[in-house]
C-alpha positions in Angstrom: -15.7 -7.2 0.3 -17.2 -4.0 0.7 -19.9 -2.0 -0.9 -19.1 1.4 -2.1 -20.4 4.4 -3.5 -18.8 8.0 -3.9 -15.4 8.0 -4.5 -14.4 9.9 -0.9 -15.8 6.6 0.5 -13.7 4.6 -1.5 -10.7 6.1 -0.3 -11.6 5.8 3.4 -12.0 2.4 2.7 -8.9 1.6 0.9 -7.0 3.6 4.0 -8.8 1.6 6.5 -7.5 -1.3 4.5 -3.9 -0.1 4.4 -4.0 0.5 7.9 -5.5 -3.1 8.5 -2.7 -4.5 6.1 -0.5 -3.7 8.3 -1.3 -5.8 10.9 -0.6 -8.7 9.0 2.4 -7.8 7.7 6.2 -7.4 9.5 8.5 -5.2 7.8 12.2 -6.2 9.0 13.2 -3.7 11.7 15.3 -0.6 11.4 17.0 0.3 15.3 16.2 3.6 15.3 12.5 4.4 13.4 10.3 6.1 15.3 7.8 6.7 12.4 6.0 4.3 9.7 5.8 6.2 6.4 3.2 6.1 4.2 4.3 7.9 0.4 1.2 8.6 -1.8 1.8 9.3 -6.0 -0.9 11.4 -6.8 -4.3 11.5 -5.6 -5.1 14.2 -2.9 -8.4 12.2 -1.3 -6.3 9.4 0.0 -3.7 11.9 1.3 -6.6 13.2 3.3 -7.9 9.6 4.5 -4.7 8.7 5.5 -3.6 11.7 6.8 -7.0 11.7 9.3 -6.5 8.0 10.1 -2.8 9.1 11.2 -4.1 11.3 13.4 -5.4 8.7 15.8 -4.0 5.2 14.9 -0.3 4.0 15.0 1.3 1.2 13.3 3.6 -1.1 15.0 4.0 1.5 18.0 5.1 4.5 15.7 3.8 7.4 14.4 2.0 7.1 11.1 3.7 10.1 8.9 1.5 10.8 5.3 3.8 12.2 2.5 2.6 12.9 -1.0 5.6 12.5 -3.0 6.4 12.3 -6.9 7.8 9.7 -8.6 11.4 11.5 -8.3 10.9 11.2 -4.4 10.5 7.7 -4.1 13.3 5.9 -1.9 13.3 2.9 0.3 13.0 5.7 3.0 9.3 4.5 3.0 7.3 1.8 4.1 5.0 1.5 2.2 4.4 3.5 -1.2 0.7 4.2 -3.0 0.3 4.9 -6.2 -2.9 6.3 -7.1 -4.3 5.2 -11.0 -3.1 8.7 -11.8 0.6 7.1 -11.5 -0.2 4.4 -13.0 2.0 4.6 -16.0 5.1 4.9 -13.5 4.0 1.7 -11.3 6.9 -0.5 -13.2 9.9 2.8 -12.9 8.7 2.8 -8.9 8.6 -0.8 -8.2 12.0 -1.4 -10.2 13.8 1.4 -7.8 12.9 -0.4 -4.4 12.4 -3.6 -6.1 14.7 -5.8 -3.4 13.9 -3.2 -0.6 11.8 -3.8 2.3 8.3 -1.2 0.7 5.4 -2.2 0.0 3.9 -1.4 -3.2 0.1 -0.7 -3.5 -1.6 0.0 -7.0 -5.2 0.5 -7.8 -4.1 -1.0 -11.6 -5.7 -4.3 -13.4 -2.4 -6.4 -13.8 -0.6 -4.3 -11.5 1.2 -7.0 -9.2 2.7 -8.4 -13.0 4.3 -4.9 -13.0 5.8 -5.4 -9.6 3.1 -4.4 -6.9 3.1 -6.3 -4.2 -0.9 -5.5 -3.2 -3.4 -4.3 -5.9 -7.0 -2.8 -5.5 -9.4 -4.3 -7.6 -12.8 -3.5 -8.4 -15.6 -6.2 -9.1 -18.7 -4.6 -9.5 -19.5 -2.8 -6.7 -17.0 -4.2 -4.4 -13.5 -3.6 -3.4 -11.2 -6.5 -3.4 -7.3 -6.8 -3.1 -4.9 -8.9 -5.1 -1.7 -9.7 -3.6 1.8 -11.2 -4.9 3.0 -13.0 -2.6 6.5 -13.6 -4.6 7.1 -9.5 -5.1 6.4 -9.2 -1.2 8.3 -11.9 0.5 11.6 -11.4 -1.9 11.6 -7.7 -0.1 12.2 -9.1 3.2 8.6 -8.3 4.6 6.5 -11.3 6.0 3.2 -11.9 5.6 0.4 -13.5 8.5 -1.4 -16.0 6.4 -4.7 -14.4 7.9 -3.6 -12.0 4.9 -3.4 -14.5 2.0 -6.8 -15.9 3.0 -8.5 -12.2 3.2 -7.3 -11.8 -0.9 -6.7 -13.0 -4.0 -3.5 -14.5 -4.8 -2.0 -13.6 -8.1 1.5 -15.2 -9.3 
């Protein structure tokens, strides 16, 4: 767990955990990606973490692309798709449309993996934590390292 204090260090934290998800995680393969997508609903400061870790990491030997999209945008186009608490009342519309692709789903929501989020921020105290659902993530295709099970909570 992690400390935190202002909110723009929150968000660099929760994109250096995204990033470091992904490590642990194996999204089935698709011949001809040459990019890992990263869709954010709503809030602009984890656009801008993101988009300034993109500028210097790459996941699974791609390039990380940032898009801030609305809920209308959403597609299994992604690999992964954010929703930012200011989405939170369309967490169950998003995860219903890509619901037996290969995306994962992170929420910052209490309860959000019961709503179909595959990893969840969660707040205790002062500390950021991560929930994950281990049934919403492997019933997309993608596998997770059980490094990744150990470094959350598990929520059914």
């Amino acid at each position: 767990m992690i400390t935190l204090g202002i909110s723009a260090q929150e968000y660099r934290f929760k994109a250096m955990y995204i990033y470091n998800f992904t490590k642990y995680i194996k999204w089935p393969s698709a011949p001809n990606e040459t990019e890992f997508v990263i869709a954010v609903l709503g809030n602009n400061e984890i656009v801008t973490e993101l988009s300034e870790m993109a500028k210097s990491k790459t996941i699974q030997n791609k390039k990380i692309v940032i898009q801030k999209v609305a809920p209308s945008d959403v597609t299994d186009k992604f690999q992964i798709i954010y929703i930012s608490r200011d989405y939170n009342n369309q967490i169950q519309k998003v995860t219903s449309s890509v619901a037996d692709k290969p995306v994962l789903v992170i929420t910052e929501k209490n309860n959000a993996c019961q709503e179909g989020s595959c990893i969840n921020f969660i707040q205790k105290s002062d500390n950021l934590g991560f929930q994950l659902h281990k049934g919403n993530i492997t019933k997309k295709g993608i596998v997770l390292n059980s490094t990744l099970l150990n470094l959350g909570e598990v929520v059914e």
